[in-house]
N, C-alpha and C positions, 0 to 999 in steps of 0.2 A: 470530591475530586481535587487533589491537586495537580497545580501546575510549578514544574521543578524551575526556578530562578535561573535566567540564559545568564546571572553574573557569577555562578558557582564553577570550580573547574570542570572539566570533562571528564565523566565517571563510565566504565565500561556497564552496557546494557542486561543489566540479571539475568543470566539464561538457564539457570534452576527449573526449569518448568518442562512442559514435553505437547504442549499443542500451541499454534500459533494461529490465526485468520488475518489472511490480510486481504482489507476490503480499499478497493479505489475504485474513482468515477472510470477509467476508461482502459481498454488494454494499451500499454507502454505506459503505465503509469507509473507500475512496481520497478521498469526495467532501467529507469534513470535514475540508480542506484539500490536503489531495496534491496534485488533482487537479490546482489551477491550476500547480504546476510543470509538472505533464505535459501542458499546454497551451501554457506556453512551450516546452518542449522542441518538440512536435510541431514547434510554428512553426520552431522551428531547421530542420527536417528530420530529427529524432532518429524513431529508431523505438521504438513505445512499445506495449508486450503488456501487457496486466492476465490474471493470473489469481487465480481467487476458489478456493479452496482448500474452501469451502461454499456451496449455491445460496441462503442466507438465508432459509431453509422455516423455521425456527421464530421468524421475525424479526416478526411482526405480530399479536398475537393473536388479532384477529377471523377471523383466513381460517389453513384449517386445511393444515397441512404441504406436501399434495399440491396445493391451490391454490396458494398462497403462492409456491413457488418459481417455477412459470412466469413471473408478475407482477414478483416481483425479477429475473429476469433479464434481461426484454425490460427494465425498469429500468435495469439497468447497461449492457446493451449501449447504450441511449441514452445514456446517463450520459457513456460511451467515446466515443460521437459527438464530443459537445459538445466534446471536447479532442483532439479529434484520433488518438487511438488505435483501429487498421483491425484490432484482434485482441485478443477475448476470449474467455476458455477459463477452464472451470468443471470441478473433481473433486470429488468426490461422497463429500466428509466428512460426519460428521452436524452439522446446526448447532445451537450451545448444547452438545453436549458432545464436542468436537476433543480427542482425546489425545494426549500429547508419544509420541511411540514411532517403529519402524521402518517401520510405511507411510507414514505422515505425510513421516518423510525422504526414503524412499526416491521418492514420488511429486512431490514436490519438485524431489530432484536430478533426478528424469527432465525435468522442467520447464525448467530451467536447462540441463541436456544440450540439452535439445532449441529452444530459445532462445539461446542461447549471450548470454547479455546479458554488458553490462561494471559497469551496475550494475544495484542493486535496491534498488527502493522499498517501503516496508509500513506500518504503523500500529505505534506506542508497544504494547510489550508490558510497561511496565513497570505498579505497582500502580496508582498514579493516573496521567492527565491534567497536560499542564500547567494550572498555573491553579486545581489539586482536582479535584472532586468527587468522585463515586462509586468505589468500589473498580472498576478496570476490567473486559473483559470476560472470563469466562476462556478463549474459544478465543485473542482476543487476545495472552492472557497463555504461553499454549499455542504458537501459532505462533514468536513470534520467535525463542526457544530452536532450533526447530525447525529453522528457515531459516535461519538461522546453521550451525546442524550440515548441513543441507541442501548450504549452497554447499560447503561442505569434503569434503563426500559426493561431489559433482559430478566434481569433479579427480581422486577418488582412484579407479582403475581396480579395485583390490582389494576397493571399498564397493559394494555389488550388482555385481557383476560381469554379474550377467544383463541389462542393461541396454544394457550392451555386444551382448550379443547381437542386442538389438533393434537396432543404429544407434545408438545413441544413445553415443557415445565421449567420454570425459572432458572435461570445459569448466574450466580454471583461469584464467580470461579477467573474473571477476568481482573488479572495485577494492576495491568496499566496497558495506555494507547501510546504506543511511537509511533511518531511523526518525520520521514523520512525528506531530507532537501530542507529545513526547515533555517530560517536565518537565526531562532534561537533556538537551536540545537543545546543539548546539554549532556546528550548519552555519546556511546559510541558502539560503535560493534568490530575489532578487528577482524583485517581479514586476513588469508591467506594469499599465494596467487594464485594456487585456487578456485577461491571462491571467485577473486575478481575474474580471472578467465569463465567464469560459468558466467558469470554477470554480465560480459563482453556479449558470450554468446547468445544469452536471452535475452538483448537487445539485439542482436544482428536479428534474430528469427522475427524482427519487424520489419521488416524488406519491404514490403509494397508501402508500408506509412513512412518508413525514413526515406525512402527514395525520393516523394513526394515535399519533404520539408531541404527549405532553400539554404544551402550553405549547410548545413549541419553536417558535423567531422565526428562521425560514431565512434570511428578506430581509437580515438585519441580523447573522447567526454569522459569514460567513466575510470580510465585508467591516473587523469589527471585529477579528479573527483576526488577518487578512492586516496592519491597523497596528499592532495591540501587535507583534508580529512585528516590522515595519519600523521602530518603535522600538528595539527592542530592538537590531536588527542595523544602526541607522544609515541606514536606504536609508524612502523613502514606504511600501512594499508587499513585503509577504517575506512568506513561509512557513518554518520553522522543523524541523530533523531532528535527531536525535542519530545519528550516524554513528560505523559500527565499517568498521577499513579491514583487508582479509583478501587 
C-alpha cells in the first residue's frame, strides 16, 4: 500500500474504472463533501454503493439511540438519492464507540467481496480536519486503519476463509482508498455546479441531525469547501482526498 506524499502537487483522482464503495462510520459522513464526487461519478454512469459501517443512533442528542437510528437512516438513504447512488447498506457497529479489531475487518472485507468495487471512498481518519479544528472523531479515526487492512483482507483467501464459504471469493480488483476532508489531501475530483448543487442537496436531506448542531451554516459549508479546494487544485470547483494506491 502506498501512501501518496501530501508534498507533491495536486493531481486529478483516476476515474477509469466503473464501481466505487464508499464506506463511512456514520450517515452525514459522505455529505461533508464526498458526496458531490459521487454525483459526478453517477452522472458518468459509474456505480456507486455507500455503506455506513454505523446507523448514526448516538449521533443527536435529543432523540434517544433506538429513535435516532431510524431518522438517520431514512436520512441517508435520501442523502444517496440526491447523487445518484441506487444502494445503501447499513452494519450494525455501535456508534461513538467503533473498535479497530477483526469484526470490523472482517465485515468489511465481506463488503468489498461482495461489491467488488475498483475504488473506495471514506472520510479523513487522520487527527484533525483540513483547515483544524477539533480532534477528529474516534470511530473516524478507527475505521481508516480498518479499511485499509480491510481491502488487503478482501484478496487474501487465507483472511476469513469462511467467507469464502459464504460466496463471497477474494476481490483484488481495488486501485486505491480516498480519503475525503483529509489535511494531506493530494488528489482532487473537479466538479461541476452540478455536482456541487447535488452535494448541497444531500446534505440538506440531513434535516433532523443539522438542525440539531449549534451554529452550523449548511447553505454556505460546502459551496465554500468545494472553492478553497478548486483553488488549491487549479480548476473553479473540486473536492479534495488524500489517496493510498493498494
Amino acid at each position: 500500500m502506498t501512501e501518496t506524499t501530501e508534498k507533491s502537487a495536486p493531481r486529478p483522482l483516476p476515474e477509469d474504472w466503473d464501481r466505487v464503495l464508499a464506506v463511512v462510520a456514520h450517515p452525514d459522513d459522505l455529505e461533508f463533501g464526498s458526496s458531490s464526487a459521487l454525483a459526478r461519478w453517477t452522472g458518468q454512469g459509474k456505480d456507486v454503493v455507500e455503506l455506513l459501517v454505523t446507523k448514526g443512533e448516538a449521533g443527536i442528542d435529543g432523540l434517544a439511540p433506538e429513535e435516532c437510528a431510524p431518522v438517520r437512516m431514512a436520512e441517508q438513504r435520501a442523502s444517496a438519492a440526491a447523487v445518484g447512488a441506487a444502494t445503501v447498506e447499513f452494519l450494525d457497529f455501535p456508534d461513538g464507540t467503533l473498535e479497530y479489531g477483526l469484526p470490523l475487518r472482517r465485515a468489511v472485507a465481506a463488503a468489498i467481496r461482495r461489491h467488488r468495487p475498483e475504488a473506495i471512498v471514506s472520510i479523513n481518519f487522520r487527527e484533525r480536519f483540513a483547515g483544524g479544528g477539533g480532534f477528529n472523531h474516534a470511530d473516524h479515526r478507527v475505521l481508516g486503519p480498518a479499511l485499509l487492512d480491510a481491502v488487503r483482507d478482501a484478496a487474501n483467501r487465507w483472511v476469513f476463509p469462511d467467507l469464502e464459504q459464504e460466496g463471497l471469493t477474494p476481490w483484488s480488483g481495488v486501485r486505491f482508498v480516498a480519503f475525503g476532508a483529509s489535511p494531506r489531501a493530494t488528489h482532487y475530483v473537479e466538479l461541476s455546479e452540478a455536482d456541487l448543487a447535488a452535494g448541497v442537496a444531500s446534505l440538506d436531506a440531513h434535516a433532523v441531525y443539522l438542525a440539531a448542531l449549534d451554529g452550523f451554516d449548511q447553505k454556505s459549508f460546502l459551496p465554500e469547501a468545494a472553492a478553497r479546494a478548486g483553488a488549491w487544485a487549479g480548476v473553479p470547483l473540486a473536492t479534495a482526498f488524500e489517496v493510498f494506491e493498494v
